[in-house]
GUPA-633971 format. One record per residue: residue number from 1; x, y, z of N, C-alpha, C in turn; residue in one letter. Coordinates in pm, 1 decimal. Layout:
BEGIN
NUM,X,Y,Z,X,Y,Z,X,Y,Z,a
...
This chain:
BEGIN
1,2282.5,858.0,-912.0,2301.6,726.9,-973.1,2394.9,641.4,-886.4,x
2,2395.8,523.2,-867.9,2467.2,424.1,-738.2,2600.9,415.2,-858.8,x
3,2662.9,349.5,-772.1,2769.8,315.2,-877.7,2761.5,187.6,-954.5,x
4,2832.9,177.6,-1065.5,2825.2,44.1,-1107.7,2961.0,-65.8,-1036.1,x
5,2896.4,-166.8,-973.8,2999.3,-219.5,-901.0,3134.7,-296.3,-994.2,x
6,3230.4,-301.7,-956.3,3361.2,-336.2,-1099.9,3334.9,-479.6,-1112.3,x
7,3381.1,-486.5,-1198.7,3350.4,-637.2,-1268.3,3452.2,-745.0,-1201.3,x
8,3362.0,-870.5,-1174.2,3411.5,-982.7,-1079.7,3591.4,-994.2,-1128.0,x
9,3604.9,-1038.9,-1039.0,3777.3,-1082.7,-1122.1,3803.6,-1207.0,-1127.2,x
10,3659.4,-1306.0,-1130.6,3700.8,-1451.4,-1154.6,3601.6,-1446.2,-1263.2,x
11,3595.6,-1592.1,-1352.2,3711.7,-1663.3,-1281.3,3865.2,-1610.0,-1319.0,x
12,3924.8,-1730.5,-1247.4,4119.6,-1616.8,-1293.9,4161.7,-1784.6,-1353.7,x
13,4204.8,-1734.3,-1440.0,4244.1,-1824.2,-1558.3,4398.3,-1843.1,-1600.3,x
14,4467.0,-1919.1,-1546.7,4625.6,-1971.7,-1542.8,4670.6,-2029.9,-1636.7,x
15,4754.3,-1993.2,-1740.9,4745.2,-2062.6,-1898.0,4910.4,-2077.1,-1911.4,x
16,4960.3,-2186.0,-1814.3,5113.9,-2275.0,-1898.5,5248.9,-2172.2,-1831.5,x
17,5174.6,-2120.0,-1651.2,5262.3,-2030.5,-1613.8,5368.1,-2117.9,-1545.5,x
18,5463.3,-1981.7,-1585.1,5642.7,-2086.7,-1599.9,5693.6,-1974.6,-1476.2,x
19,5793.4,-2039.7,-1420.6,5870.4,-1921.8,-1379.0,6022.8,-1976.0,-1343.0,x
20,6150.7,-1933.5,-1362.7,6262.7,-2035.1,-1367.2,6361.3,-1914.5,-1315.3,x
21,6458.4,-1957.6,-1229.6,6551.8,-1900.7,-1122.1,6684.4,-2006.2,-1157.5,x
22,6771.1,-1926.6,-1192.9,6907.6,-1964.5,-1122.6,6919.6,-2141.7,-1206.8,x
23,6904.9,-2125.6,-1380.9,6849.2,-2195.2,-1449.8,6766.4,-2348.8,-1391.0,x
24,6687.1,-2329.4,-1356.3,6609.9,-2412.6,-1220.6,6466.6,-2378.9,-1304.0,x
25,6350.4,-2476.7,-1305.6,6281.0,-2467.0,-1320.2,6126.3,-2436.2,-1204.4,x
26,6111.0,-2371.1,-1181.9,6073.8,-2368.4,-980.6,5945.8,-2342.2,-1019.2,x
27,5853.6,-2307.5,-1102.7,5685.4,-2307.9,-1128.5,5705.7,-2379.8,-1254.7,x
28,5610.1,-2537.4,-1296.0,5648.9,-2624.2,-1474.4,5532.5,-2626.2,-1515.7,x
29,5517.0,-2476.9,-1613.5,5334.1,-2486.8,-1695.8,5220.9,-2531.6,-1590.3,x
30,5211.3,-2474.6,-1507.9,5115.3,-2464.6,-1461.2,4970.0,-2426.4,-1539.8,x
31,4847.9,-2511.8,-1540.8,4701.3,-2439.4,-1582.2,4607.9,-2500.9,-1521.0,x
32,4520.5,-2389.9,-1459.3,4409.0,-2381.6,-1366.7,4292.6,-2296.4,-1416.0,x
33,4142.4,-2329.4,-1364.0,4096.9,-2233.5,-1353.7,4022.4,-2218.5,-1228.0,x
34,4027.8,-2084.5,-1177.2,3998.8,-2110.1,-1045.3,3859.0,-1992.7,-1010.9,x
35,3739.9,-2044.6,-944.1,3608.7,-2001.0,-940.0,3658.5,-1919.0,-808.8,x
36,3507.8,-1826.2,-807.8,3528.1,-1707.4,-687.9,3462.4,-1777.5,-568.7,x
37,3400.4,-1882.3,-548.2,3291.1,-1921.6,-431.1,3381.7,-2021.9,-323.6,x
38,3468.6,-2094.9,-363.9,3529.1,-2187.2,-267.3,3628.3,-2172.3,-244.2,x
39,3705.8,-2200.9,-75.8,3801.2,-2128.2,-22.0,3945.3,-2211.0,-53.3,x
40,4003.0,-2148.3,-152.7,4134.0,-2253.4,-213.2,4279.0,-2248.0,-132.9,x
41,4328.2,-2319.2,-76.0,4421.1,-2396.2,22.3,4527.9,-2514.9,-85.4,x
42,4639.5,-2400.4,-84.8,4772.2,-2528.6,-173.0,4863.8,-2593.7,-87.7,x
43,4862.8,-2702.4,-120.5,4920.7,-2820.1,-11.7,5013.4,-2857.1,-108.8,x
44,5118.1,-2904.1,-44.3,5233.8,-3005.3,-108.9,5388.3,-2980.5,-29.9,x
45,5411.8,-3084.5,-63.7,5572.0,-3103.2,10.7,5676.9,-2967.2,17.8,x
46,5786.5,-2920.1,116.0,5848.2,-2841.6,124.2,5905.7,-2800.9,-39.2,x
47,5943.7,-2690.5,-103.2,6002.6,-2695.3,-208.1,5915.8,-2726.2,-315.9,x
48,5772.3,-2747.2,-344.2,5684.5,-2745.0,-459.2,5631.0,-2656.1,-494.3,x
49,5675.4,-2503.1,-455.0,5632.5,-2386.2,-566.2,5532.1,-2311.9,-467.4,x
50,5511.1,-2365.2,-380.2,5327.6,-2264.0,-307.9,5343.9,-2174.9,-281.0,x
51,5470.7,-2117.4,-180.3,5427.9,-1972.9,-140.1,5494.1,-1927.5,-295.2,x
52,5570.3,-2002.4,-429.4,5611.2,-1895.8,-493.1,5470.9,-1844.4,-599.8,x
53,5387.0,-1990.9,-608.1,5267.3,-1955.8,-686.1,5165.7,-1882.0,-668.1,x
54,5178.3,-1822.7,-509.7,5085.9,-1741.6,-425.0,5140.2,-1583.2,-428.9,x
55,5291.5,-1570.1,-488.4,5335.6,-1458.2,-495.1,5279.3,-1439.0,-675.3,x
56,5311.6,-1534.4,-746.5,5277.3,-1470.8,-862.5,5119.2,-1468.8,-915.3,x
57,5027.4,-1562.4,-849.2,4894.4,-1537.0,-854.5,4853.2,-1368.1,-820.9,x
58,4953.2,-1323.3,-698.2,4904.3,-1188.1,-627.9,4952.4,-1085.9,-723.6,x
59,5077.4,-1103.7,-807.7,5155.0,-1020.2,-868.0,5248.9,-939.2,-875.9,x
60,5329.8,-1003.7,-723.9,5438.3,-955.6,-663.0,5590.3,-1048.0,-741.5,x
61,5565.9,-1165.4,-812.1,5634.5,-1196.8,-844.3,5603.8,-1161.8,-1047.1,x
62,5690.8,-1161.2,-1108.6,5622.2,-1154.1,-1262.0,5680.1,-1339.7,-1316.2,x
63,5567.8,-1399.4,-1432.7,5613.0,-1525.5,-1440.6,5799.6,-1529.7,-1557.4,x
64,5802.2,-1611.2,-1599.3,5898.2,-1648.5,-1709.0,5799.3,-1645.4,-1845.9,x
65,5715.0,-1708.6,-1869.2,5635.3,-1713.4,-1939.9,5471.6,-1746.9,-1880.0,x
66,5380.9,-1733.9,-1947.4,5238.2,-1766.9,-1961.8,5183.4,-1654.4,-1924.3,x
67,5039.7,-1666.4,-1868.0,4954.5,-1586.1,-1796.1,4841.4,-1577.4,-1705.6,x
68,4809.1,-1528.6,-1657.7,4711.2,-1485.8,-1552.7,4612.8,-1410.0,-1586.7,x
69,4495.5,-1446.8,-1606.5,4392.1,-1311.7,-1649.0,4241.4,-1354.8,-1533.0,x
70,4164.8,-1221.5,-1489.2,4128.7,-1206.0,-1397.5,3999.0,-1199.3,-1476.7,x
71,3919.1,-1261.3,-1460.0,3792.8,-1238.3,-1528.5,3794.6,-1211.6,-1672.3,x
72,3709.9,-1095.2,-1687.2,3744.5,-1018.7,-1823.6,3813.7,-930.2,-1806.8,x
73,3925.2,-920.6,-1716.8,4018.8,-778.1,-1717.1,4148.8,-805.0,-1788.6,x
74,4214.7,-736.0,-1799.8,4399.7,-772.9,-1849.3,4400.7,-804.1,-1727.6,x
75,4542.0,-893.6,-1702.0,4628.2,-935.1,-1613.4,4643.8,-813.8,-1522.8,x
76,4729.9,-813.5,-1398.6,4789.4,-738.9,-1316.4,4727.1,-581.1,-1273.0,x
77,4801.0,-496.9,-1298.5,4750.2,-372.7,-1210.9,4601.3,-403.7,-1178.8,x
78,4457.7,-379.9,-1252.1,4331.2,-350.3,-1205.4,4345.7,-428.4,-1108.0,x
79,4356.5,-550.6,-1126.0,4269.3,-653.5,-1028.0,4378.1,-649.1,-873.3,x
80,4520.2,-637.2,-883.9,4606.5,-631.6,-791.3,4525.6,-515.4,-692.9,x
81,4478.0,-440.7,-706.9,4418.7,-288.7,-611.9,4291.3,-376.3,-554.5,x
82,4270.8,-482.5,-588.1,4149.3,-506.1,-532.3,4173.0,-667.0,-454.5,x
83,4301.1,-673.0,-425.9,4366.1,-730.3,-357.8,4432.9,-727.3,-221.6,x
84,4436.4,-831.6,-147.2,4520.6,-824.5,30.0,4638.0,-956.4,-20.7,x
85,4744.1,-924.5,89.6,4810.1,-1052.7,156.5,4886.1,-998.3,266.6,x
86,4844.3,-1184.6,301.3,4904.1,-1207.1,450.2,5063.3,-1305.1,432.9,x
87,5187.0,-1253.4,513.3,5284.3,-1316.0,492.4,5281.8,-1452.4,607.0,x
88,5366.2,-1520.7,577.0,5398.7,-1605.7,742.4,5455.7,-1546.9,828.4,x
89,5547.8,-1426.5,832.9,5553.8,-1322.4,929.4,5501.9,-1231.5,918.5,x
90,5450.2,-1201.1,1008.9,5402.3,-1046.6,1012.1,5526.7,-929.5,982.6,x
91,5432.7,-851.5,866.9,5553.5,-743.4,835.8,5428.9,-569.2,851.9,x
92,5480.8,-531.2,982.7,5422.1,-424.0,1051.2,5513.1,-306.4,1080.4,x
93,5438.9,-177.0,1035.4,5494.7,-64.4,1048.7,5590.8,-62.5,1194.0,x
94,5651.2,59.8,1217.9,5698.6,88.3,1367.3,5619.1,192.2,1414.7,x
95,5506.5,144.8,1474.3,5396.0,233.5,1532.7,5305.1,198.6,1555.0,x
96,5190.5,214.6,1623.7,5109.5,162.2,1757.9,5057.9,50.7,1630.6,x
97,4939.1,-32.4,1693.4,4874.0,-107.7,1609.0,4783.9,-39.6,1544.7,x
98,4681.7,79.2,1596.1,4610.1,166.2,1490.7,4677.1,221.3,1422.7,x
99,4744.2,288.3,1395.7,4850.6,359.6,1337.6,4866.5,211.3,1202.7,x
100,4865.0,111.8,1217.4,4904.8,45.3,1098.2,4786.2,12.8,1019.9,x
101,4677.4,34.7,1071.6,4570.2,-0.9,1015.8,4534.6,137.1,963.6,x
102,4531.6,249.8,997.8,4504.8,382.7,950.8,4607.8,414.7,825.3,x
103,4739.1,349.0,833.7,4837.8,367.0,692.3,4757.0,269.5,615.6,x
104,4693.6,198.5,570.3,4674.9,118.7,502.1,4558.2,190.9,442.3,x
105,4464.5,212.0,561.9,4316.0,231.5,511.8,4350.3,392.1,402.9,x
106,4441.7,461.8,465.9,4452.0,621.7,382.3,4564.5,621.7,243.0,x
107,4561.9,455.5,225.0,4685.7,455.0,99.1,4540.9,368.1,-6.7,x
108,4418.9,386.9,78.0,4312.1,320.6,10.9,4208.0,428.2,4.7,x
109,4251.3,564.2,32.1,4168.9,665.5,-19.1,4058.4,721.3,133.7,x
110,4035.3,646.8,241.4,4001.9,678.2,363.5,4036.7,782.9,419.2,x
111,3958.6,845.5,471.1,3979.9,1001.0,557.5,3889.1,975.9,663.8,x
112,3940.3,1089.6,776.3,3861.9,1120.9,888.5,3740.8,996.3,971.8,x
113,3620.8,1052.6,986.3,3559.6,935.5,1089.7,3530.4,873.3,1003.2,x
114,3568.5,830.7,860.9,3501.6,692.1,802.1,3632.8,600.4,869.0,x
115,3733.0,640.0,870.5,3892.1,529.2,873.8,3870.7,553.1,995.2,x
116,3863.8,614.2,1118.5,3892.6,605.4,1214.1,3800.3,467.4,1302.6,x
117,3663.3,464.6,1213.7,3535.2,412.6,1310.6,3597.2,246.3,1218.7,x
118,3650.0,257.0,1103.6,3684.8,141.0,1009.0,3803.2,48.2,1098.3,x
119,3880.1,148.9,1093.6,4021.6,109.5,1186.5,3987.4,6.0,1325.5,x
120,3899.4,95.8,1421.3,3891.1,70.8,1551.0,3765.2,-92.0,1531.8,x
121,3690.8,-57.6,1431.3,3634.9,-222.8,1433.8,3682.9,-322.2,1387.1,x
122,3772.4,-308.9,1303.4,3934.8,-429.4,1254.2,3993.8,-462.0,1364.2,x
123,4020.4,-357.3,1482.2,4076.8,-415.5,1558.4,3975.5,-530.0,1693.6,x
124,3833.9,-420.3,1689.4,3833.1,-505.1,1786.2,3733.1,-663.2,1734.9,x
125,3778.3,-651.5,1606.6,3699.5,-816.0,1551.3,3804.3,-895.6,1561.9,x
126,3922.3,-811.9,1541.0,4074.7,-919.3,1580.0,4110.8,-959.8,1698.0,x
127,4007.3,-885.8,1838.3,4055.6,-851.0,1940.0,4173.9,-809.4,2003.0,x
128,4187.3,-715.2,1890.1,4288.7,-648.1,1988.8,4282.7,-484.2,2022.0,x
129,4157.8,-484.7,2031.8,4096.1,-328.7,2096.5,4196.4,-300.8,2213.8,x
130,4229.8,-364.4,2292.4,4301.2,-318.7,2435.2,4432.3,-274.1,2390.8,x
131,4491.0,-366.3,2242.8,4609.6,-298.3,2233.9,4631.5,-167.7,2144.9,x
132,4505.2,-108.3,2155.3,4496.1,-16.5,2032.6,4620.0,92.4,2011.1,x
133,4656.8,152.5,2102.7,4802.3,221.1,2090.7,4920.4,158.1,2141.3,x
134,4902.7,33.6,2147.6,5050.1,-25.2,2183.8,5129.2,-32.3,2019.0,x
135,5262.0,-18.3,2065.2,5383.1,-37.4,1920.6,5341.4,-185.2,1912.6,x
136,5285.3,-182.5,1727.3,5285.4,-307.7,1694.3,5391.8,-392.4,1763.1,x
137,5490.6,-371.8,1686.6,5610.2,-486.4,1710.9,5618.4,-525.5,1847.1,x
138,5575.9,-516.4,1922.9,5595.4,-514.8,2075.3,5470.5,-612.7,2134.4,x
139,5357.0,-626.7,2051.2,5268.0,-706.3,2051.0,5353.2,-909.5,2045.1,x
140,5250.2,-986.4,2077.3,5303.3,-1096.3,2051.7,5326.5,-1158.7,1935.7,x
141,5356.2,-1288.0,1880.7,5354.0,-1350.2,1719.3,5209.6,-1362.5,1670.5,x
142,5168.2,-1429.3,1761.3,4993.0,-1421.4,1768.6,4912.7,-1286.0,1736.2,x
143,4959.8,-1209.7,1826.3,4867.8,-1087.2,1816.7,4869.1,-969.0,1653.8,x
144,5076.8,-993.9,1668.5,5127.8,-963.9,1520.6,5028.3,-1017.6,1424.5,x
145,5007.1,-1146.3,1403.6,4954.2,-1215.5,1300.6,4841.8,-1122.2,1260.7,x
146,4733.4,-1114.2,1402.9,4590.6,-1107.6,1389.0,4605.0,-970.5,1338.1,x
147,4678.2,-882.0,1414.5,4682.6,-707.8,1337.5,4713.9,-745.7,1128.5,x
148,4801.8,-817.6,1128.7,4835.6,-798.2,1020.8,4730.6,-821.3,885.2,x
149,4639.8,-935.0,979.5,4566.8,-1010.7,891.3,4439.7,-911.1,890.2,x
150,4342.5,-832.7,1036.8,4280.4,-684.0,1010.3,4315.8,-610.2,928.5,x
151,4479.9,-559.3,930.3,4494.8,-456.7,853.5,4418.8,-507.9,736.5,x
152,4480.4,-616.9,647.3,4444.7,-692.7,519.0,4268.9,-669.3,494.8,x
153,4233.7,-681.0,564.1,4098.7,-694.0,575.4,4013.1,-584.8,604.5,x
154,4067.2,-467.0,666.8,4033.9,-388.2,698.9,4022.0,-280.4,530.4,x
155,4089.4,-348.3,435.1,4074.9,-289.3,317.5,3950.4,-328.7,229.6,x
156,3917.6,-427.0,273.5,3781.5,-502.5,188.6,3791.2,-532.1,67.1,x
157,3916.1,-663.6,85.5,4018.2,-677.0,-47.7,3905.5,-796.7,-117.1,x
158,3894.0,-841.8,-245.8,3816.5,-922.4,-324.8,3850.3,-1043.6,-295.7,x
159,3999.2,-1038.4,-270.1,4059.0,-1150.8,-275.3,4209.1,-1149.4,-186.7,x
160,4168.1,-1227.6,-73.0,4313.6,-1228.0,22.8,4373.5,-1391.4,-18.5,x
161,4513.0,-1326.9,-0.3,4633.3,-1422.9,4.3,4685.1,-1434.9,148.9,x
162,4686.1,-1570.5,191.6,4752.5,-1626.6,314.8,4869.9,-1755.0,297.4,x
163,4966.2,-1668.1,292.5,5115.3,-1791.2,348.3,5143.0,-1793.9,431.8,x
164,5078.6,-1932.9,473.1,5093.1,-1990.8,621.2,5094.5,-1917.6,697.0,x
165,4966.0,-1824.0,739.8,4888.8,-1743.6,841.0,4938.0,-1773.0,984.8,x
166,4945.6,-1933.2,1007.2,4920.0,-1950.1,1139.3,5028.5,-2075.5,1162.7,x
167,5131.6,-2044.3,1084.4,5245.7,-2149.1,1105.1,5327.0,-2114.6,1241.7,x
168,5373.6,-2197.9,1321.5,5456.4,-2183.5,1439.8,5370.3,-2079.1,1529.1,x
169,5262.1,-2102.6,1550.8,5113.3,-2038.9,1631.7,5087.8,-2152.2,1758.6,x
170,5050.2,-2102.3,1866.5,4925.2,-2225.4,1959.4,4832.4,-2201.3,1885.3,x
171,4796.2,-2335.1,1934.5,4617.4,-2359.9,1902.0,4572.4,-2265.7,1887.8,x
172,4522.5,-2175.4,2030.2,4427.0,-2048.1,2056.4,4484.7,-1929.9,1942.5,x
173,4553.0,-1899.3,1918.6,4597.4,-1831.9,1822.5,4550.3,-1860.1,1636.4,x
174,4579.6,-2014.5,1661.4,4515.7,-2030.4,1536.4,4400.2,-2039.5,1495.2,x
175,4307.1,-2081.0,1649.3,4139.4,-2080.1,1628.8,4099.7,-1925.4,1571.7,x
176,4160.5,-1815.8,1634.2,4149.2,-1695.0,1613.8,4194.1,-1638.4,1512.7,x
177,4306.1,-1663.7,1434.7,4311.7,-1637.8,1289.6,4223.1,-1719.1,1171.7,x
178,4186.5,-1839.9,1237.7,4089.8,-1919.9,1104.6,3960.3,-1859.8,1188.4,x
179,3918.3,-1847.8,1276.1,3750.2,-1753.6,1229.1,3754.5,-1615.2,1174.5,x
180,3836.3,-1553.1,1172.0,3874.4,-1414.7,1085.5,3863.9,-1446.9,935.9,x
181,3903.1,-1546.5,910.9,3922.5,-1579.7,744.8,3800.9,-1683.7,714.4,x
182,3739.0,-1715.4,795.0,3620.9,-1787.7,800.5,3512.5,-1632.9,753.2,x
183,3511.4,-1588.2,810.5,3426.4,-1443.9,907.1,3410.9,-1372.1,726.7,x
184,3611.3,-1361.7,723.3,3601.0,-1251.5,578.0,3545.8,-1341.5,466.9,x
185,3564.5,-1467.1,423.5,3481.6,-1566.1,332.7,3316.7,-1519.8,311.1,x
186,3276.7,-1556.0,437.8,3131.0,-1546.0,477.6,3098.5,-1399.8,404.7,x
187,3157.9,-1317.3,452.8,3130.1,-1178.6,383.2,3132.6,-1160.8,222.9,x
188,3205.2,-1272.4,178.0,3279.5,-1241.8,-31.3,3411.4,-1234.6,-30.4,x
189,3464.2,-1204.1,63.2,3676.3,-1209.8,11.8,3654.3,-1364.4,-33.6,x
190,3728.1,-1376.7,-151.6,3745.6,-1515.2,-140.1,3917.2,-1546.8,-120.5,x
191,3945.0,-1613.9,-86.6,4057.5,-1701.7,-36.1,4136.1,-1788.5,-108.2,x
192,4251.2,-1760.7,-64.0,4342.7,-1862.6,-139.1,4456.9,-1865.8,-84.1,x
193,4501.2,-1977.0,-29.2,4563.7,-1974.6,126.0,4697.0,-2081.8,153.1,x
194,4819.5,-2065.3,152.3,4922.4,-2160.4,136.7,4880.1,-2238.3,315.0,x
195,4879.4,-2390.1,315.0,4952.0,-2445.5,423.3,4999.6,-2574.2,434.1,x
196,5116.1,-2544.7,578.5,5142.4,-2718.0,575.7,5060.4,-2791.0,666.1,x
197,4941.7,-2754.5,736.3,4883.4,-2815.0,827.3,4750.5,-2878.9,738.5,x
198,4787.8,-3004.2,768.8,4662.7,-3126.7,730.7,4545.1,-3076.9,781.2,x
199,4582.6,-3057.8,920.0,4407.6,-3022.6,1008.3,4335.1,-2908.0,953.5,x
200,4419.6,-2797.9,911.5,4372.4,-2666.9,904.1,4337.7,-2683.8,754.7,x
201,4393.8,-2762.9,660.6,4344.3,-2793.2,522.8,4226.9,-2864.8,552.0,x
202,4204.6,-2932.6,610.7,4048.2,-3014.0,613.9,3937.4,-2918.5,629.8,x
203,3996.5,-2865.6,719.1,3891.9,-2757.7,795.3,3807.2,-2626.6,725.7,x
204,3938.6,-2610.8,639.8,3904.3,-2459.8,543.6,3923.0,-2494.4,418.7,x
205,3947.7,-2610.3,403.7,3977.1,-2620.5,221.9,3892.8,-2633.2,161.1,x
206,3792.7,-2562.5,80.4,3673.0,-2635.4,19.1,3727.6,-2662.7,-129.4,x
207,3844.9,-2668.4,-119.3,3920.7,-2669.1,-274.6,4057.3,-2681.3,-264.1,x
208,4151.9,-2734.9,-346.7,4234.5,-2829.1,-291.9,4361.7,-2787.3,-393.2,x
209,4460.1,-2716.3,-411.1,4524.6,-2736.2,-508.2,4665.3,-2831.4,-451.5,x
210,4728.6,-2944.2,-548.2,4826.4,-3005.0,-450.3,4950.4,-3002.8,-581.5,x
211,5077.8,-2902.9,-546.3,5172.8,-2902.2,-645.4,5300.7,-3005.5,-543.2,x
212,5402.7,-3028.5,-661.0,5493.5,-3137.4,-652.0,5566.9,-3095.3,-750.2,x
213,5711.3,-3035.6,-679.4,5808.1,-2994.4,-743.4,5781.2,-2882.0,-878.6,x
214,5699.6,-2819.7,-820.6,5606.0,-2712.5,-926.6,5526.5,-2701.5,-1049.5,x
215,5472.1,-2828.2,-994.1,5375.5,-2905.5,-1101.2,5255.3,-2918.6,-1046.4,x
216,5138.0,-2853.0,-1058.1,4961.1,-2894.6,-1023.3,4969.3,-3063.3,-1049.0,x
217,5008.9,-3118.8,-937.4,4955.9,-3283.8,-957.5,4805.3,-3289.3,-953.8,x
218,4721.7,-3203.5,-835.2,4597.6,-3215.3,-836.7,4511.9,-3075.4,-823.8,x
219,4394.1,-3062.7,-876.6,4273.0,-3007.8,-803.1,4144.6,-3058.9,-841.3,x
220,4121.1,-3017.8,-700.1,3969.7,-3056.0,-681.7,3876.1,-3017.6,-550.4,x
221,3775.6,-3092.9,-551.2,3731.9,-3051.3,-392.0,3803.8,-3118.6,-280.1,x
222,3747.4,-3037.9,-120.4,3870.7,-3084.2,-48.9,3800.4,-3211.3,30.0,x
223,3668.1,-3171.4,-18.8,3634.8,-3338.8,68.9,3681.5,-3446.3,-15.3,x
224,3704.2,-3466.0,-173.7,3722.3,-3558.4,-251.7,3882.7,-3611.9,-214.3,x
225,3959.0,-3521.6,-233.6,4062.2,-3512.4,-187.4,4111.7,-3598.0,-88.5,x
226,4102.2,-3598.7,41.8,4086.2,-3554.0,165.8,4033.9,-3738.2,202.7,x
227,3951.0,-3790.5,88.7,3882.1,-3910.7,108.6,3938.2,-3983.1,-3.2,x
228,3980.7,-3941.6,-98.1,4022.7,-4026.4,-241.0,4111.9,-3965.5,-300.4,x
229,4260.2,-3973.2,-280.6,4325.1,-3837.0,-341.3,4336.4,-3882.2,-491.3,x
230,4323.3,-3835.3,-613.5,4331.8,-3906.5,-748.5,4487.8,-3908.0,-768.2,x
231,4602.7,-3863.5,-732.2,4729.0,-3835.2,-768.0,4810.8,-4013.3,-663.6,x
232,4909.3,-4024.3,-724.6,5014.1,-4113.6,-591.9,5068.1,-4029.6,-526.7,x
233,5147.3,-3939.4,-554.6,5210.5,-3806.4,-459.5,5110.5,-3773.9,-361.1,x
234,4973.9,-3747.1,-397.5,4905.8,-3677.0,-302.4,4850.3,-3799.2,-167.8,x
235,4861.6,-3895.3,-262.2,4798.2,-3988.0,-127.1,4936.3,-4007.3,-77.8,x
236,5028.2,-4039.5,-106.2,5156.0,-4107.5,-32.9,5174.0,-3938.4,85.6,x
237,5169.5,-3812.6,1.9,5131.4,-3709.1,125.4,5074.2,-3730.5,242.3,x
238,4917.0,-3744.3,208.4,4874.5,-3740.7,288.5,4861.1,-3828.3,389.5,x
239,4929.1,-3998.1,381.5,4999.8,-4092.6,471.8,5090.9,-4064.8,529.7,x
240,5170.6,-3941.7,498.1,5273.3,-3884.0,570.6,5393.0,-3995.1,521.7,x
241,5377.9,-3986.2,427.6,5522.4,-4063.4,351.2,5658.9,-3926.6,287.5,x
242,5777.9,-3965.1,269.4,5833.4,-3879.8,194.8,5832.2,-3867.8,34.7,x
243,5799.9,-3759.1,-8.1,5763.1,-3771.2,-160.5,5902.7,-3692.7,-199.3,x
244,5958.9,-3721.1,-303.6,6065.0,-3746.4,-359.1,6069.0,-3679.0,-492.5,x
């Protein structure tokens, strides 16, 4: 008998999530609902909640109040296992670059020539086959990135998280981390991706979330967006004004 494949984990459904620090209000009732098909990219000014709403979407952070529910599942544990993220730094074992992709793949139940043949094609879709036994850390920021973002991927997560993947990157570096996340899309990961780059939001956003001081001012699509923003915050943004 095949297996029965687990049940989708969208849509994921955000109902009035709070989260408050240091009596500070830093996520204000947030509610969304967010579909599995289009690649979602949160934009907004320094200090409006994104990488913290990207930690508690994943479930690394817990809220103050509301909730998160993943399809028809409860909240948290199931759907978290069927999850990746990528930080804005790379955070890599101390040991070659296979070696970090082989801890990952065998904390995901992988043995012998299935992880080994798994491992070695993560790396060389990241291109970095040549560095296959070099000490991660010893690799470049660039190259860091791309291992980190294989490893992620190399799990065949439902759903990857990216904060600012490709911040303080060259170009060539960043062409090479956005066709990887292009690449894993195309396949079904779907995406949901913090940045501050305008260009790289045009490019990959097919969905738009835009918070302001930890408030969803907008969503929508990213061409609508992008051409008509419905918010004042978001257009005075995207003129490159200071929003306040």
């Amino acid at each position: 008998m095949p297996e029965t494949p687990p049940p989708s984990l969208f849509p994921l459904r955000v109902r009035e999530l709070v989260f408050r620090a240091n009596g500070r209000c830093l996520i204000d009732h947030i509610s969304m609902v967010l579909e599995e098909g289009p690649r979602t990219l949160i934009l907004g000014p320094n200090g409006a909640g994104k990488s913290l709403l990207l930690r508690l979407l994943h479930g690394l952070v817990q809220p103050t109040s509301g909730e998160l529910r993943w399809g028809e599942c409860a909240p948290a544990p199931p759907a978290r296992d069927r999850q990746a993220m990528v930080f804005q730094r790379p955070i890599l074992l101390r040991r070659s670059a296979v070696a970090n992709l082989r801890h990952a793949l065998r904390h995901r139940g992988l043995r012998g020539a299935p992880l080994r043949c798994r491992a070695a094609g993560w790396l060389e879709r990241a291109e970095l086959s040549e560095y296959t036994h070099h000490p991660a850390r010893q690799l470049s920021v660039g190259e860091q990135q791309r291992l980190a973002l294989a490893r992620a991927l190399s799990c065949l997560p439902d759903i990857l998280f990216l904060d600012e993947p490709t911040a303080n990157l060259d170009p060539i570096s960043t062409l090479k981390i956005e066709r990887l996340i292009l690449q894993a899309h195309a396949e079904g990961t779907a995406i949901i991706m913090v940045t501050h780059d305008l260009g790289q939001a045009r490019r990959l956003g097919e969905q738009i979330l835009f918070l302001h001081r930890g408030r969803l001012e907008e969503q929508g699509p990213g061409k609508l967006f992008f051409k008509k923003p419905a918010s004042a915050r978001a257009h005075e943004f995207l003129a490159g004004g200071l929003i306040l």
